[in-house]
N, C-alpha and C positions, 0 to 999 in steps of 0.2 A: 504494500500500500504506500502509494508516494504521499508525501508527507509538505505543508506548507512553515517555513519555518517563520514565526514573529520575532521579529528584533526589537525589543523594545529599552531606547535611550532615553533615558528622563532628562533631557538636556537643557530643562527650563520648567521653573514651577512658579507661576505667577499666582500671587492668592487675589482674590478676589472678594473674600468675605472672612469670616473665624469659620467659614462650615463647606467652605468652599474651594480644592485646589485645580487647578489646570494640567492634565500632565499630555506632555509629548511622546508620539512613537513612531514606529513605523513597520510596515508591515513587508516581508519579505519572500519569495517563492526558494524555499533552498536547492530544488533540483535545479531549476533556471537559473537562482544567484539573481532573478529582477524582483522589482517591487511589484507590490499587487493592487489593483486597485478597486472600490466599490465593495471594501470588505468593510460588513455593517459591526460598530466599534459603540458599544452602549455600556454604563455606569448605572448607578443606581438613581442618577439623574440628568441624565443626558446621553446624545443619539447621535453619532457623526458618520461619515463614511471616508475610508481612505480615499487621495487625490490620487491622482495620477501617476505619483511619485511611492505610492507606498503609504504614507504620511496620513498621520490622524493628531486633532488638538482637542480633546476629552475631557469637560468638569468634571469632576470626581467628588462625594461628599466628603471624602479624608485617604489621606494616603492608606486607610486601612479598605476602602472600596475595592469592589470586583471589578473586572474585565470581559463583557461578554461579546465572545466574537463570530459570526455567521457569515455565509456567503454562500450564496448557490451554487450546489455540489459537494460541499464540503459540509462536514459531520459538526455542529455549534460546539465552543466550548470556551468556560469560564475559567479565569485566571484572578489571583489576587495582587491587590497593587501593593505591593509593599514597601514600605519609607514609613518616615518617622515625622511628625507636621510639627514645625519649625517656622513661623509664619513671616513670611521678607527675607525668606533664606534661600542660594539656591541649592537644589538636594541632586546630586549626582548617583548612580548606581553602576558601578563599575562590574560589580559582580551579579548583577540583576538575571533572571532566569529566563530561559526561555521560552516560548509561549508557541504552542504547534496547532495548526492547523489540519485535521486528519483529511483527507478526500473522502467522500461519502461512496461508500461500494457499491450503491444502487444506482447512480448519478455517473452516466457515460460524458459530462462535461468534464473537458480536461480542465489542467491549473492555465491559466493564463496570465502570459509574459506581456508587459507594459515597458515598451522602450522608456529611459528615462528621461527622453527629451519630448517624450509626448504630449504635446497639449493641446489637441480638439478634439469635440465631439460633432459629431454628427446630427442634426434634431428638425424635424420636419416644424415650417412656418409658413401656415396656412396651404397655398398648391405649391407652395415653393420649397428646395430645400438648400438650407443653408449651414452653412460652418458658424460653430460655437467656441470660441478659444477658450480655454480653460489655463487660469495661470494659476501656476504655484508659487503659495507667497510663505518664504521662509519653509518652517517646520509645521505651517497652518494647513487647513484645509484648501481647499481652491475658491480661485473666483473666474466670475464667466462673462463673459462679452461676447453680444453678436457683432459676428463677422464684417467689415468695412471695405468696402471696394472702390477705392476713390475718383469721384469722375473725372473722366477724360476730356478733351475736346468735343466738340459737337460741331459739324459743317453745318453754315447757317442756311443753305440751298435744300439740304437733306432734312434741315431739324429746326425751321424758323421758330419752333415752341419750345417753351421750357416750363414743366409743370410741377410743382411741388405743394405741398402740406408745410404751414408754417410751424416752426420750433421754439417753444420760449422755454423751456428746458433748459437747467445751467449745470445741472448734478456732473458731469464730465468734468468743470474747471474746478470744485471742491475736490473732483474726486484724484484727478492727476495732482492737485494742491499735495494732498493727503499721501501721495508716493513721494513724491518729491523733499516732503519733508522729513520722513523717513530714509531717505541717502538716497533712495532707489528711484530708475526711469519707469513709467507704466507701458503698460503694453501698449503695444500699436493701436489696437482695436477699444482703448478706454479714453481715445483723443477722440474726440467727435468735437471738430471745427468749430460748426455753425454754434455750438453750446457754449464753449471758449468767447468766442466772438458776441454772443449774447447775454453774458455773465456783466457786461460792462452797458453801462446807460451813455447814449449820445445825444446832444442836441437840437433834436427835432422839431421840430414847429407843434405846437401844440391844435388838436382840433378845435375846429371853429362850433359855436354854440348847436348843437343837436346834429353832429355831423357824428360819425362811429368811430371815424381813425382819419387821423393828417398822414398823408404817401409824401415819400420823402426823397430823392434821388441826388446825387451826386460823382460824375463821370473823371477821372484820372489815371494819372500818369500809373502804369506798375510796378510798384517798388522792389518786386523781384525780379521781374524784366521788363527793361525802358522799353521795349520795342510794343507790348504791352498796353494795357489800358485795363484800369478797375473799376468797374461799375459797383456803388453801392446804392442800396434801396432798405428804406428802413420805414416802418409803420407806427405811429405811435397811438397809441388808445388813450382814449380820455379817465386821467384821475377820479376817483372820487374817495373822499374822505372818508374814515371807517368811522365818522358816524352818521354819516351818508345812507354808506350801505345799507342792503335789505336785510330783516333778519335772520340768523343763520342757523343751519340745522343741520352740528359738525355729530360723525359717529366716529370717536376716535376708535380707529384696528388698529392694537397693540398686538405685536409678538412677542411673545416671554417665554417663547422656547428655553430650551440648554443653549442653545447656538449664541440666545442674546445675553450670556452673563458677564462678559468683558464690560471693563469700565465706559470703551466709547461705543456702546452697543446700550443698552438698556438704562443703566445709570444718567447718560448721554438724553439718550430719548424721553425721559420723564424727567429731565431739565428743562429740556426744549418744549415741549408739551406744556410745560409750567408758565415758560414765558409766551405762552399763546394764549393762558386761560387768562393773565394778566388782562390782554388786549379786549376781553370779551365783555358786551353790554347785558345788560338785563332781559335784555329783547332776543340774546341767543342763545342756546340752549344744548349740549352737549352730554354725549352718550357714550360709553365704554364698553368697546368688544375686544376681550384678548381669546388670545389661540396659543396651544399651545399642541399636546396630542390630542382635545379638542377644542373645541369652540364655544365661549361664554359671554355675558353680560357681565360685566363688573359695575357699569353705573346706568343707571335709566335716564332718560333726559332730565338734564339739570340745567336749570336757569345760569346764564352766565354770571348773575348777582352772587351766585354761594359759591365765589372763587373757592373759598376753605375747603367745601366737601368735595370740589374737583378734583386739588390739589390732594386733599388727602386719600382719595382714591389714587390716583396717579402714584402717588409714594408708595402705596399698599402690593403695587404692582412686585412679585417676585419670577422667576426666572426657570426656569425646569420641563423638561418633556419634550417630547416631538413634536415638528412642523407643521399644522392641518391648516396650512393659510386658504386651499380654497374654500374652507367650511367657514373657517373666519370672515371671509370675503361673501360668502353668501349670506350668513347672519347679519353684516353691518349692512348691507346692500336692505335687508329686507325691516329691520328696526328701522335705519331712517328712511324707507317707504311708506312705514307704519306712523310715525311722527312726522311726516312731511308738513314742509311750512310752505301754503300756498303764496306764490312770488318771491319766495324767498330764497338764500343760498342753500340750497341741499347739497353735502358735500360730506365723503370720508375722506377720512386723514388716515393712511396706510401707513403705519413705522414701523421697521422692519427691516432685517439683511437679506430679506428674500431668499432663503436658504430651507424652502420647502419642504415637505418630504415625507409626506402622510396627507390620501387622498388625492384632489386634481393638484400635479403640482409640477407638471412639464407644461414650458412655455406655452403650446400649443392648446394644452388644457383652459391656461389659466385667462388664453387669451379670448376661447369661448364665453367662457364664464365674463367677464366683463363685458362682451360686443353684447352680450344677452342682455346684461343690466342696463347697459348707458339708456336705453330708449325712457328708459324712465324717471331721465332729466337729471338724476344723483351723479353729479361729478365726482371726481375723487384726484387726491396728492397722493402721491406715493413719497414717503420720505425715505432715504436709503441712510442705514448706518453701519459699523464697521467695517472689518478687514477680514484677507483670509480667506472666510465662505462669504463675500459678496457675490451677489448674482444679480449684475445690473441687466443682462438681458429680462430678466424676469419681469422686474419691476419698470423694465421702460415698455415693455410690451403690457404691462398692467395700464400705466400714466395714456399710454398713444392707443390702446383699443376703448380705452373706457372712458374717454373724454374729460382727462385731465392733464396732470404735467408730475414731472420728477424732480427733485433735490436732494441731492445728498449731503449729509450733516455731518462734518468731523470735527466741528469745535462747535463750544456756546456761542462764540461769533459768527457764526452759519447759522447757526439755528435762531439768531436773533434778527439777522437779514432777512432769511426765509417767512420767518413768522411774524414776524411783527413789522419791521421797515418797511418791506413788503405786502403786507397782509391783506390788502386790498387786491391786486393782483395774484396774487397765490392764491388766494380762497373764495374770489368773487369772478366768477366769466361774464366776459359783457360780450364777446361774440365766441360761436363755435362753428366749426368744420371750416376754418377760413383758410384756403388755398389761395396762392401766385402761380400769376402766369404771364411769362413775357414772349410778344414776340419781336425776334429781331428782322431789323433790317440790313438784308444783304448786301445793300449799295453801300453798307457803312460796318458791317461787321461779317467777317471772314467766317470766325469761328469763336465759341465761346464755351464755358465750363462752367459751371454752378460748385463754387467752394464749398463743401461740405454738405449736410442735408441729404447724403447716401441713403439713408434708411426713409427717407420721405416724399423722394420721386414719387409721382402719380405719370398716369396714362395722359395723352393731350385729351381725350376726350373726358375722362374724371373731371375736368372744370367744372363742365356745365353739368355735370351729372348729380342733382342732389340727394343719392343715395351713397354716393362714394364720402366715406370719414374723412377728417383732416381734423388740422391742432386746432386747439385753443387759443384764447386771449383774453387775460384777463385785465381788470380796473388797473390803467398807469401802464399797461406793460406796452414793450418796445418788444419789434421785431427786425433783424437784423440781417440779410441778404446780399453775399459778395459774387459778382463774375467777373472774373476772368477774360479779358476779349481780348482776340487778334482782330483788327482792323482791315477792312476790306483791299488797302495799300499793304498790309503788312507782309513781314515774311513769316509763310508756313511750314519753311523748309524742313524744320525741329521735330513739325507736327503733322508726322502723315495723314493722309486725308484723301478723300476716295477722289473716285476721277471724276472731272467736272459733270455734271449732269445736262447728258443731249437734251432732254424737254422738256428742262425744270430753270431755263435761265432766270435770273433776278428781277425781280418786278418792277416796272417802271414807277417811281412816289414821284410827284410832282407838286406835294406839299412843302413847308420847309426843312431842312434837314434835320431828319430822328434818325435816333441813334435805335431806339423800339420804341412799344406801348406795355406799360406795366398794367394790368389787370387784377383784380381782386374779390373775390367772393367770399362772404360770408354769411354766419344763419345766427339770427336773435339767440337768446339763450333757449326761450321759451318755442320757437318758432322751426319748423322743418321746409322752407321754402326760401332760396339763397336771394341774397341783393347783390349786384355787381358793381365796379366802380371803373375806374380806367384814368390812366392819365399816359399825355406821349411824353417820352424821353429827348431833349436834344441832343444834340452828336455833340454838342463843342465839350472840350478837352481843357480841362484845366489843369493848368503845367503844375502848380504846387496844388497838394491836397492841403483840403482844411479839416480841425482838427478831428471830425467825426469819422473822415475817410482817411487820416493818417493812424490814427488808433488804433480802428477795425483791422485795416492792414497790417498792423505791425503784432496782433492778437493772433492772426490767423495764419502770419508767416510763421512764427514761434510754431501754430499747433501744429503746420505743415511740416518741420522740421523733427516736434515731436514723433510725427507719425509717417517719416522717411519718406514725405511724397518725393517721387523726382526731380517737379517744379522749382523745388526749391533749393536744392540741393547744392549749387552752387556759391550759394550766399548762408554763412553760417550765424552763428547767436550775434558775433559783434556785432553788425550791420540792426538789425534787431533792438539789441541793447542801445543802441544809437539812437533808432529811432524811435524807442517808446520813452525817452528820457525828453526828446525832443516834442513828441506829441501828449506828451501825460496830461498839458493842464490844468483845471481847474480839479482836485482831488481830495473833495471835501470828507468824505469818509476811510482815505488812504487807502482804497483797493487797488488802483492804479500802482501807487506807491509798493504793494505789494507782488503784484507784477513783474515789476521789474525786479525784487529781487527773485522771485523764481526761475527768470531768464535766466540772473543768474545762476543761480545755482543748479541748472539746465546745462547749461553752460561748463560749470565745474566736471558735472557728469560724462561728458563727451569727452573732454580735456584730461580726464582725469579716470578711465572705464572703470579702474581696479575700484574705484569708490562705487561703482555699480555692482560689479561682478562679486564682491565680498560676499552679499547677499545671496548672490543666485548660488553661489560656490557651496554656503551654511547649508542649503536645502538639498542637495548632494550628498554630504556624508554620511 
């Protein structure tokens, strides 16, 4: 009988409570000498699965806890954790025992070998299928991002449309924030541009009285190539004050799994949750669903006047058991159905590592389960916390099917922009399904690219289709849109491009010179029937950008750089750091200011790999 062997190194004991240790391990195939992975790694209070790598990160109630270990094919079997608790100490076991995994004799599944550079999966997305990176962070469990494919060029003769779903989504610039200040680069696939770019406010025209949104445009030079031109287009929605607002009908979904008991997981989140019941009037009213292996009420709607019994619900919250987020998700879905405030904001607040795992809890699942709910006007935030087992795929397919938005939280200063500076915008929609659409004009543009917003392309015909979904936008928010043009004069030589088109020449415009027409549709919150807008674009070219299109630019040359586009590749962080020192401005809350030092230390990263590689080295041995 071939035999699995576990290696387990306690190479780090983080406590988290007097009741509570952390321990590391990993899991090993001894006939192959590979790691094993998807081997189910459960405690007396808590449920994880090895990564990719082997590797499991396990609460345990005391270093005197069990080990129970399963996997399909193989015979279960329980092991004891032995150490001595020593609390802020770290505990090594040099002589530590070994832990065997038998094959099950009835179970024709072999053992299977997991190369150790492996990190995708495979995971069907909608009729499509798509690639799932899965990173392994340290001696943690994994995290996952859907797959990024960045766009290309577009001939304007072949493709005068360009169709997208807007993104006011920023959880990507916390979340690279959040690698970044841990020494480490993030993966390719956790840089999503358009969200970088949108993390920062520009100064747009404000709309005029009973209009929905000021269109905003701005044509220049390209900062990563002169030969180049950047189109920015930005939207702004109208403010309104959060005592404005209509009033609200939040169901907070907490997860208090095992997954959530690290300090910036759970502890983290009923901080942040705290400084949002602050914000809250008497006229709104707030409900408590946590999940864990299952799914409950912890508070009934509560007037937002009895801040105290909020908060002291929130604090009460403790931490243990398996993942049932879709049950949780169907509970808070149907409470605040039950307590709906007619005209009012109906909305869950999702807090969570999205790290699922009992019940519907692959993307695909999860992402029925919300397109089923949105029809019945309950928006919902997804807020994203920790490290390790993040699963931002999850939670942005939760935020983009179910008609709301994403953030993710790694400090009290995130969760205080999020919730409260913001609060109007994050928790209040003044339009939904609002899709862009430009078309260009060939006489004046060659070929063009749409910066980021990979995951948000729509069909040219989706415009007008008012059954096809798109983003949100909420009270005050800005939306933030870069292309890329080669000019109808310019050279395409860099940029392959099909062969001229026998019976598709360039349209004669006899108008004055446009560069396109930016277009826009959206739907009331309360409303299933789109309004369209339009405005034309001029061609002329302005030599220096001002400072809305020097910013943008120098935000999304960085995330390009982060995520190895080729475009950029020539032109590295100085040039960058040049320029966002140069366009920073007016930087009333230091975000800006903070920017730059992340370039920097981006910057250090490349300069310097071995300060990268350290990490990925540790999660190796």
């Amino acid at each position: 009988m071939k035999r699995i062997l576990l290696l387990i190194t306690l190479v780090n004991v983080l406590t988290i409570s007097q009741a509570v240790e952390v321990v590391v391990g990993k899991v090993m195939n001894r006939t192959l000498n590979a790691p094993v992975e998807r081997v189910l790694v459960k405690s007396s209070i808590h449920t994880v699965r090895t990564n990719a790598l082997g590797e499991f990160r396990l609460n345990v109630a005391h270093l005197r806890d069990s080990i129970h270990l399963s996997r399909v094919g193989f015979s279960a079997k329980t092991y004891p954790v032995m150490g001595q608790t020593n609390l802020g100490v770290l505990y090594l076991l040099p002589d530590s025992p070994s832990l065997v995994l038998e094959e099950d004799s009835e179970s024709n599944a072999p053992p299977t070998a997991v190369h150790k550079n492996s990190r995708k999966l495979t995971h069907p997305i909608g009729a499509l299928s798509c690639v799932k990176t899965v990173v392994p962070y340290g001696n943690e469990t994994f995290e996952s991002y859907e797959s990024r494919v960045e766009n290309q060029f577009r001939q304007v003769t072949a493709h005068p449309l360009s169709t997208f779903s807007v993104d006011v989504d920023q959880a990507s610039y916390a979340n690279v924030r959040r690698y970044l200040n841990l020494g480490t680069l993030p993966p390719k696939n956790a840089v999503k541009v358009e969200e970088l770019v949108n993390y920062f406010r520009y100064a747009y025209p404000v709309p005029a009285s009973n209009e929905p949104f000021a269109l905003y445009q701005h044509l220049g030079v390209c900062p990563w190539n002169s030969q180049h031109q950047v189109l920015q287009l930005g939207i702004q929605a109208p403010k309104i004050e959060v005592e404005a607002l209509p009033a609200s009908n939040f169901v907070f979904l907490i997860d208090v799994s095992g997954s959530m008991q690290a300090p910036n997981k759970l502890p983290l989140l009923k901080a942040s949750l705290k400084l949002l019941v602050q914000a809250l009037r008497p006229q709104d009213f707030v409900s408590i669903v946590t999940y864990a292996g299952t799914a409950g009420v912890a508070l009934y709607p509560t007037s937002g006047g009895e801040k105290g019994k909020i908060s002291q619900a929130i604090e009460a919250l403790k931490a243990g058991g398996s993942t049932a987020g879709g049950a949780g998700l169907t509970l808070a879905y149907d409470l605040a159905g039950q307590h709906r405030i007619q005209g009012g904001n109906n909305r869950i607040v999702m807090a969570t590592d999205g790290d699922f795992n009992v019940g519907p809890s692959g993307t695909q699942d999860l992402k029925a389960l919300v397109e089923e709910k949105r029809e019945s006007g309950i928006f919902i935030s997804v807020l994203g916390f920790g490290m390790g087992n993040y699963k931002d795929d999850k939670m942005e397919a939760i935020a983009q099917n179910g008609n709301g938005n994403h953030a993710y939280i790694d400090n009290l200063q995130e969760a205080k922009r999020v919730l409260v500076n913001e609060l109007g915008g994050t928790m209040h929609t003044v339009a939904k399904d609002v899709k862009i659409q430009v078309e260009f004009n060939p006489a004046e543009v060659l070929a063009y690219r749409l910066v980021g917003y990979e995951n948000r392309l729509l069909n040219e015909e989706d415009f007008n289709n008012d059954r096809v979904d798109a983003g949100e936008i909420g009270a005050g928010h800005q939306v933030t849109a870069l292309y890329e043009i080669i000019p109808a004069h310019g050279n395409a030589d860099t940029h392959p491009m099909v062969d001229p088109l026998k019976y598709q020449g360039p349209k004669t415009y006899t108008g004055k010179p446009e560069l396109a027409t930016l277009k826009v549709r959206y739907k009331k919150p309360d409303n299933s029937v789109s309004t369209r807008l339009e405005i034309p674009i001029a061609a002329n070219v302005r030599v220096e950008p001002d400072a809305n299109l020097g910013f943008a630019t120098v935000v999304a040359h960085w995330g390009m750089l982060l995520g190895e586009s080729p475009h950029v590749q020539h032109l590295g962080y100085e040039v960058v750091l040049e320029q966002a020192r140069q366009y920073k401005g007016n930087d009333v809350n230091g975000y800006r200011a903070e920017f730059i030092r992340l370039v920097e230390m981006t910057r250090a990263l490349h300069t310097f790999p071995a300060l990268n590689q350290m990490k990925e080295a540790a999660s190796t041995q």
